[in-house]
C-alpha positions as a Markdown table, in Angstrom:
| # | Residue | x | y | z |
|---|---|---|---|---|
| 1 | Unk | -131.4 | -9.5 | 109.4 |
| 2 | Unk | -131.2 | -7.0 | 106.6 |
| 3 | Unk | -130.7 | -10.3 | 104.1 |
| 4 | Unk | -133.7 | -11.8 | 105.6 |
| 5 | Unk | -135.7 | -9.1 | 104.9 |
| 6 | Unk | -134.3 | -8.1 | 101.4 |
| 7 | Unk | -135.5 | -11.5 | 100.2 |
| 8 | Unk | -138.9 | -11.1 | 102.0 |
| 9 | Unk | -139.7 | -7.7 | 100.1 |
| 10 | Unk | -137.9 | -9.7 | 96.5 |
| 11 | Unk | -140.7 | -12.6 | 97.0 |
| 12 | Unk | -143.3 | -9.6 | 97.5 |
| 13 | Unk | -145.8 | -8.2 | 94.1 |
| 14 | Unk | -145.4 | -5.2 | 92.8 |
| 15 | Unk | -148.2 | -4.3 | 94.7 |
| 16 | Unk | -146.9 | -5.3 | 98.2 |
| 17 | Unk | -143.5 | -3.9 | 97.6 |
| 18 | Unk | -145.3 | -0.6 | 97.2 |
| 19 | Unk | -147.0 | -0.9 | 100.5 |
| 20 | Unk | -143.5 | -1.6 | 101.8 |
| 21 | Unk | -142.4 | 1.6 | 100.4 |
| 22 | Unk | -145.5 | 3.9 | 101.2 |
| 23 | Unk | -144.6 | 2.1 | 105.3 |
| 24 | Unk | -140.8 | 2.9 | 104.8 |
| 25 | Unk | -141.4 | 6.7 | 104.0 |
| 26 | Unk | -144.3 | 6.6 | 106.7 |
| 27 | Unk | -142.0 | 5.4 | 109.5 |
| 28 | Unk | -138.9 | 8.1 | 108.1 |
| 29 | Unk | -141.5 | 11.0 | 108.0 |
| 30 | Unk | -142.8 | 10.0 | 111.6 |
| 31 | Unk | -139.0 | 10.2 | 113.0 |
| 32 | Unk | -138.3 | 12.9 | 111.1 |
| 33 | Unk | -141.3 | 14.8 | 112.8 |
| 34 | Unk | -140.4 | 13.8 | 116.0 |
| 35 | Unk | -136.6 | 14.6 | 115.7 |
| 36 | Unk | -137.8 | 18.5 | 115.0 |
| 37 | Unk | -139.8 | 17.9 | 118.1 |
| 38 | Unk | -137.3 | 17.2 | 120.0 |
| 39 | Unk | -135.2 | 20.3 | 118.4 |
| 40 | Unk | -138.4 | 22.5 | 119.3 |
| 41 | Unk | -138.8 | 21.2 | 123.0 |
| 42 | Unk | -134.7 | 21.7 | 123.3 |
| 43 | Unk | -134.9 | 25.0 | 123.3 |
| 44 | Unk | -138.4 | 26.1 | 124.9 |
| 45 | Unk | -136.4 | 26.6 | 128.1 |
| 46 | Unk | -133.3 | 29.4 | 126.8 |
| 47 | Unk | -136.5 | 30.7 | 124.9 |
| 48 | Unk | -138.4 | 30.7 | 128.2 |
| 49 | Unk | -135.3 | 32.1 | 129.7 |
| 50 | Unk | -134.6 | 35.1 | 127.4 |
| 51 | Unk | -138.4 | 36.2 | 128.0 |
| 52 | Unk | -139.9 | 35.0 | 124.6 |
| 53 | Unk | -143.6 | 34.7 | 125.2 |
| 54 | Unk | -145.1 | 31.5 | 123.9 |
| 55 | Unk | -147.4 | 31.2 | 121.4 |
| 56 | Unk | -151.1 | 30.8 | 121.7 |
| 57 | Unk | -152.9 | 28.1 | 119.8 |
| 58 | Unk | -154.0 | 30.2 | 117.1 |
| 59 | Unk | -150.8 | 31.6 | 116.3 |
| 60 | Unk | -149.1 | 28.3 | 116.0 |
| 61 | Unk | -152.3 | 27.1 | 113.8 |
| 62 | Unk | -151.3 | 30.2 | 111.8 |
| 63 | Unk | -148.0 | 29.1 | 111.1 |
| 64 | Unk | -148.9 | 25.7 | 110.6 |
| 65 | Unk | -151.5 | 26.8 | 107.8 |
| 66 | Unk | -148.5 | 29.3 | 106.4 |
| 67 | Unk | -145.7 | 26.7 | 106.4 |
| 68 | Unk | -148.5 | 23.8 | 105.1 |
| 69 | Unk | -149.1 | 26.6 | 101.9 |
| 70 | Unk | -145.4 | 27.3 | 101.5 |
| 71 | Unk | -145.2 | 23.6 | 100.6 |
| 72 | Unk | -147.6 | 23.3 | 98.5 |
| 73 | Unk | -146.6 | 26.1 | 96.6 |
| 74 | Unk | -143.2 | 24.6 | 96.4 |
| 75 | Unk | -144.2 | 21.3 | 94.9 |
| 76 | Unk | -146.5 | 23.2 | 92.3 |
| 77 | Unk | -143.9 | 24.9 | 90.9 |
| 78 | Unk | -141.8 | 22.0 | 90.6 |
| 79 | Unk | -144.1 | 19.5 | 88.6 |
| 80 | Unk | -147.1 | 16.9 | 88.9 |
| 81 | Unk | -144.2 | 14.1 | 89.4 |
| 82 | Unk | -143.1 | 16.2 | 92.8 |
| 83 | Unk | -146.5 | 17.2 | 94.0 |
| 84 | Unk | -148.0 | 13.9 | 93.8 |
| 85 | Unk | -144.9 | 12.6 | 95.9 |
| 86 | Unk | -145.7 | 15.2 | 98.7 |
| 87 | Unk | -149.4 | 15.4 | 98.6 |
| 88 | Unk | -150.0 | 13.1 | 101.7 |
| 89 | Unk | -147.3 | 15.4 | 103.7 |
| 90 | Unk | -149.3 | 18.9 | 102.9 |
């Protein structure tokens, strides 16, 4: 299968093999997102447990914005080459 599809993506433009590319890092970020999900929703019960209270809507928005800023900030200081890779993640 993995042949099949390497000479699929060699018959493609340039143009369409940068589609392929923009999918690929789509479908990794969408796992990765999911696999910290699954991290988060691992432990919500020993955090339940322990008498953590949970978070209302605004302080997870909070840290959302924070963390989103944090990123930026990041990528800013290390180029244009690296902030135009993450822009669409921010």
């Amino acid at each position: 299968m993995e042949q099949v599809l390497i000479a699929k993506i060699r018959a493609l433009s340039p143009q369409q093999v940068a589609e392929v590319v923009d999918f690929v890092e789509f479908l990794a970020a969408k796992s990765a997102k999911r696999a910290a999900l699954d991290r988060l929703l691992a432990i919500a019960p020993a955090l339940e447990a322990a008498g953590v209270e949970p978070m209302s809507e605004d302080e997870i928005a909070a840290e959302v914005k924070a963390a989103r800023a944090e990123r930026r900030a990041r990528l800013a200081a290390s180029g244009p080459a690296a902030k135009d890779a993450g822009a669409d993640r921010a």
